[in-house]
C-alpha positions in Angstrom: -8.1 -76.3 -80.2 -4.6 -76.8 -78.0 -4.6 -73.2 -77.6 -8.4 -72.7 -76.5 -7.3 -75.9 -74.1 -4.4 -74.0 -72.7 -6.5 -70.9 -72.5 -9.0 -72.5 -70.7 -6.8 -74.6 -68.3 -5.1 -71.4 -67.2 -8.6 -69.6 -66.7 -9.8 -72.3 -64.2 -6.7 -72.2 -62.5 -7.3 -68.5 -61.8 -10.6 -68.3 -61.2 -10.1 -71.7 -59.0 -7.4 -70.2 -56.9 -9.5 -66.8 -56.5 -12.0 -69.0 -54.9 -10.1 -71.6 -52.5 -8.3 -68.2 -51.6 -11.7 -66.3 -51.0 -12.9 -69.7 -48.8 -9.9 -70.4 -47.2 -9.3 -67.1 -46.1 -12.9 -66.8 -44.7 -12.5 -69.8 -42.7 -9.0 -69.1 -41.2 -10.5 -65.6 -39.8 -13.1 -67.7 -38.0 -10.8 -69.6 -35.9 -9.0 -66.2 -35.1 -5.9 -66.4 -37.2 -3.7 -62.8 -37.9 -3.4 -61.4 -41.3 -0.1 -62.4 -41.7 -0.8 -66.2 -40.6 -3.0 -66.1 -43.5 -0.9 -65.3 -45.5 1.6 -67.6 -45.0 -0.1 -70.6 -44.3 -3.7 -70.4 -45.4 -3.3 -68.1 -48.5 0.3 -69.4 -49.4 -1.1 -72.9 -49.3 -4.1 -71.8 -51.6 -2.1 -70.3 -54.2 0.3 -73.1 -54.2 -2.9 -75.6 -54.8 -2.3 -74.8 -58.9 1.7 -75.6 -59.1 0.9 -78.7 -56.6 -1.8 -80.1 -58.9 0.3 -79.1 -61.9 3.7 -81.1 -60.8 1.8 -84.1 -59.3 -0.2 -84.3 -62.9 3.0 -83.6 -65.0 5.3 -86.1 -62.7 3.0 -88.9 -62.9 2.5 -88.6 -66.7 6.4 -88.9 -66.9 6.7 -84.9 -67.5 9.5 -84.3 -64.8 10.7 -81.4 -66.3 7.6 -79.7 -66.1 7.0 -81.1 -62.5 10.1 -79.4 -61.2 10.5 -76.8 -63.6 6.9 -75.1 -62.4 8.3 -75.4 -58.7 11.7 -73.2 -60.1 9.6 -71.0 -62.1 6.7 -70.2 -59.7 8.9 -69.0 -57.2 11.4 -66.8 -59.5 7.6 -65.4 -60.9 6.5 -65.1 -57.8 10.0 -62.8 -55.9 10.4 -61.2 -59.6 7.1 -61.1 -61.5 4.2 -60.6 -58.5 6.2 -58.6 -55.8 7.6 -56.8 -58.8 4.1 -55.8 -60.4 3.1 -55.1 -56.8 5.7 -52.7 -56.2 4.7 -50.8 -58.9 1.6 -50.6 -58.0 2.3 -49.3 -54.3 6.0 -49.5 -52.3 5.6 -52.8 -50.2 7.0 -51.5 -47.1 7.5 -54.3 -43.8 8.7 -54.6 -40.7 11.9 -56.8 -41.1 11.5 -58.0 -37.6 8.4 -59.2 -38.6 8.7 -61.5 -41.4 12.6 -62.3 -40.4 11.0 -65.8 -39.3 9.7 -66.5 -42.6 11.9 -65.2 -44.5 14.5 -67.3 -43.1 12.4 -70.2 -43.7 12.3 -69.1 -47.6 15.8 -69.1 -47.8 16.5 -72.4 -45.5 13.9 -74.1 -48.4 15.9 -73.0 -51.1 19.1 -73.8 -49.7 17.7 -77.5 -49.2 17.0 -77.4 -53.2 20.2 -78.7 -54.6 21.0 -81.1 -51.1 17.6 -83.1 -52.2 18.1 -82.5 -56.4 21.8 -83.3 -56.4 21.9 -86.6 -57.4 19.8 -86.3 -60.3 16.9 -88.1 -59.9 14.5 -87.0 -56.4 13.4 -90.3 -54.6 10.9 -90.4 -51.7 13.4 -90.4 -48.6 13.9 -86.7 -50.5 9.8 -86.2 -50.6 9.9 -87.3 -46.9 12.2 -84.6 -45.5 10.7 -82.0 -47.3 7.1 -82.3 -46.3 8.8 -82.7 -42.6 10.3 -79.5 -43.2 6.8 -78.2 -44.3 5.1 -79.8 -40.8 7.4 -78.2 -38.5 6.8 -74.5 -40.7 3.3 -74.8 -40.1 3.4 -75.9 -36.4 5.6 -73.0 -35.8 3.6 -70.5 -38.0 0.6 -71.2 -36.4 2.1 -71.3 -32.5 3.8 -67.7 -33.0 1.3 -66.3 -35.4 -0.9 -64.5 -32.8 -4.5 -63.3 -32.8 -6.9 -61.5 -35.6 -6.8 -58.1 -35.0 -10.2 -56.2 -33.6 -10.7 -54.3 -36.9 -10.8 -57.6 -38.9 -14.7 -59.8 -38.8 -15.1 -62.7 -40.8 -17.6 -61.6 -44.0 -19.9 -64.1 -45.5 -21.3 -67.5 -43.9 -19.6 -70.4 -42.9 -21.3 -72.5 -45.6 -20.3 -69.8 -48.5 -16.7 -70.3 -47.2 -16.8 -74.2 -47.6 -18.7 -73.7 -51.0 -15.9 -71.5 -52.5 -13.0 -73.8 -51.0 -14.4 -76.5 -52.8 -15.4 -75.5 -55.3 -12.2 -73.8 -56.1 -10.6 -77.4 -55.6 -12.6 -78.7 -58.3 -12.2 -76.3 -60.6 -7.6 -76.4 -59.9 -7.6 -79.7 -60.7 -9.4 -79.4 -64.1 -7.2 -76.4 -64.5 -3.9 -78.0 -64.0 -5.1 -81.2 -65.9 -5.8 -79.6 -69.3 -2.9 -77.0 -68.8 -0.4 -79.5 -68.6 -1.7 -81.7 -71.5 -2.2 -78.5 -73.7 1.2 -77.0 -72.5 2.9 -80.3 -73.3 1.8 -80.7 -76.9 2.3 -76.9 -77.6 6.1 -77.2 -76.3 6.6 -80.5 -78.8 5.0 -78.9 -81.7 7.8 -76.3 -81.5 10.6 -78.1 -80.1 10.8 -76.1 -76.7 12.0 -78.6 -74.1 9.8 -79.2 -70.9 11.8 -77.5 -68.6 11.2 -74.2 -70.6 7.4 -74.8 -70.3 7.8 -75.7 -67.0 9.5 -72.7 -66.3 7.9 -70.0 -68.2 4.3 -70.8 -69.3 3.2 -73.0 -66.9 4.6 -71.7 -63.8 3.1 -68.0 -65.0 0.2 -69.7 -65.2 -0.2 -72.1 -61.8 1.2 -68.3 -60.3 -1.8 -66.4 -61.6 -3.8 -66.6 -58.1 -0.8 -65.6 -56.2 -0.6 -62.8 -58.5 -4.1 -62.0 -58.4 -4.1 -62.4 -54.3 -1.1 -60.1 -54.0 -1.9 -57.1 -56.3 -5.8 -57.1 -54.6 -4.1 -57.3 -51.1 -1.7 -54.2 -52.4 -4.6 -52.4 -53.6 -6.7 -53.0 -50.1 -3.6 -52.1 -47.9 -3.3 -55.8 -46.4 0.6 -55.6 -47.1 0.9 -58.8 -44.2 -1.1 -60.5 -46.3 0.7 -59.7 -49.7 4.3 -60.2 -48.8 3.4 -63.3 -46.4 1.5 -64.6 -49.6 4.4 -64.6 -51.4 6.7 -65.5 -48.7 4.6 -68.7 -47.4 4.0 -69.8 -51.4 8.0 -69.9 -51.8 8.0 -72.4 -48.8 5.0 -74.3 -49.9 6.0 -74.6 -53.7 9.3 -76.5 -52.2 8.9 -78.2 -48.9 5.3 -78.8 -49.9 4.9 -79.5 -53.7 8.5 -80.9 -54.3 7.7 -83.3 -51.4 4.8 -84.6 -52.1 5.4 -84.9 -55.4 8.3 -87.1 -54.9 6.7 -88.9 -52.4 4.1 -90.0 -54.7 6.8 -90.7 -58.0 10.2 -90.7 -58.3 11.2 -87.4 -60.4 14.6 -87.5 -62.7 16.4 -83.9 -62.4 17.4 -82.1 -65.6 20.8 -80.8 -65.8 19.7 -77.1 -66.5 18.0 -76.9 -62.9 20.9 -77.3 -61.3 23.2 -75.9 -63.4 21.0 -72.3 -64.2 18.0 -72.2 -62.5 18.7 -72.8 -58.9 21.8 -70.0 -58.8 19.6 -67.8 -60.3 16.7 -68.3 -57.5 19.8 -68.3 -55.0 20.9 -65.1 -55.8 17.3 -63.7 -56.8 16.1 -64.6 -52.7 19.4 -63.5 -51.5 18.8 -60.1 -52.9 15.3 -59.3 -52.1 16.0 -60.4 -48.2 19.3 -58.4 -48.3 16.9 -55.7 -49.5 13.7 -56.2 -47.0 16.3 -56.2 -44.2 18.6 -53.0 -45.4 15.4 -51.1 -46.5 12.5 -52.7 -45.0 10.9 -51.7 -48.8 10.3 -52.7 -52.4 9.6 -49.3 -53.9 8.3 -48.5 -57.6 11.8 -48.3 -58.8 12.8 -51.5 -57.3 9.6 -53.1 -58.9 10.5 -51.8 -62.3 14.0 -53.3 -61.6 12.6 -56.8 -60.9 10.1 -57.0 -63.7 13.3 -56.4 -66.2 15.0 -58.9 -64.7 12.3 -61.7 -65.1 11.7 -60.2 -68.6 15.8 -60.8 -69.0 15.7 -64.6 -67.4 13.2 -65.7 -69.5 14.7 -64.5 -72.5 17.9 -65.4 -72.1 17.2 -69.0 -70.6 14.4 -69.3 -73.6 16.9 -71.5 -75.9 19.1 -73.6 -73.2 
């Protein structure tokens, strides 16, 4: 019954993300946002809804290393996992001057991780700089984002849009409510610690609608809207999720976060932005690359 549970939990989460996306998105173009706005705020902030449910419901239930450990995780699955799958599908090729903005956002958020986690225990004067951080990103994404362009309408009513962003709120936070209680008793049954679940089969999970959005905006052409997806649900998952996370409860730090898993998303978002800005592509090769290497991390951090 745990495992239907879990089943379930993650199947809402995905189908609840595919619709807040679907919503969101529809009412965004209406106010005459660009693709790549979208993405980043819009999109990136939908997608993020799972991990943000997740960590608010795991922190307050005293599960901190699943609060902070589906923050780590989701981004590492989002850079190696989704972009990676996405490559494969079709070479992600952007205009570095483009993104070079955002993506020096992503890195300034990750570099903030260990400032805010160094202590050991993440307080609210932490939760308070970070979702600052997150206000001033989406003030400046929204002032330098530009227009829609002409080839892109709005599809579906304004009421369907509101339906689906609703409705896919209801149905993330039943998701992330029976995926954290299932994923908790699963990772006590067998003695895995919470960070692991935190890091492997929950944050896969809370990532499902980022993977979903990207690989359909890959398939479509809307390659603004795939790598901003990614791009703007890195920032989100930590200014954002982190923040108010902490803001609402205190979280304790484990010592593994510091100590593995945030120099491994340091050098993981140093290489893909040394590679966006030498290349200006992830290609199929490059994708096969990164899906080995998340295959690798997990493996190899499954017992620590």
């Amino acid at each position: 019954m745990t495992y239907l549970i879990l089943v379930f939990g993650l199947t809402a989460l995905f189908l609840g993300g595919d619709m807040l996306v679907k919503g969101a998105s529809g009412l965004a173009l209406r106010f005459g946002l660009s693709p790549m706005v979208i993405g980043l705020t819009v999109v990136g902030f939908g997608t993020s809804a799972p991990e943000l449910l997740v960590s608010l419901e795991a922190a307050l239930g005293g599960q901190s290393g699943i609060a902070i450990g589906n923050v780590l995780g989701s981004n590492i699955a989002n850079t190696l996992l989704i972009l990676g799958l996405a490559a494969v599908l079709a070479p992600i090729v952007v205009n570095f001057r483009t993104v070079r903005r955002d993506l020096g956002w992503m890195v300034a958020a990750t570099l903030v991780l260990p400032l805010v986690l160094w202590s050991g225990d993440m307080g609210r004067i932490e939760g308070l700089v970070l979702v600052a951080g997150l206000v001033v990103f989406l003030v400046a994404s929204l002032q330098n984002g530009g227009h829609i362009p002409d080839d892109i309408t709005p599809t579906g009513s304004l009421w369907r849009s509101l339906v689906l962003t609703l409705g896919g709120l209801v149905a993330l936070m039943v998701g992330a409510h029976y995926l954290v209680q299932s994923a908790t008793i699963i990772a006590r049954d067998f003695g895995v610690s919470e960070a692991m679940i935190g890091l492997s089969i929950v944050a896969i999970g809370t990532s499902l609608p980022e993977l979903a959005t990207t690989i359909t905006a890959v398939i479509r052409g809307q390659r603004d809207i795939a790598i901003g997806n990614v791009i703007g649900s890195n920032i989100f998952n930590i200014l954002g999720i982190l923040g108010l996370t902490a803001l609402v409860t205190p979280i304790p730090v484990a010592a593994r976060f510091m100590a593995i898993d945030i120099p491994f998303l340091f050098g993981l978002t140093a290489v893909t932005v040394g590679l966006l800005w030498l290349t200006g592509r992830l290609g199929r090769i490059t994708g096969i690359i990164m899906l080995l290497a998340y295959a690798a991390y997990l493996f190899l951090t499954a017992n620590l």
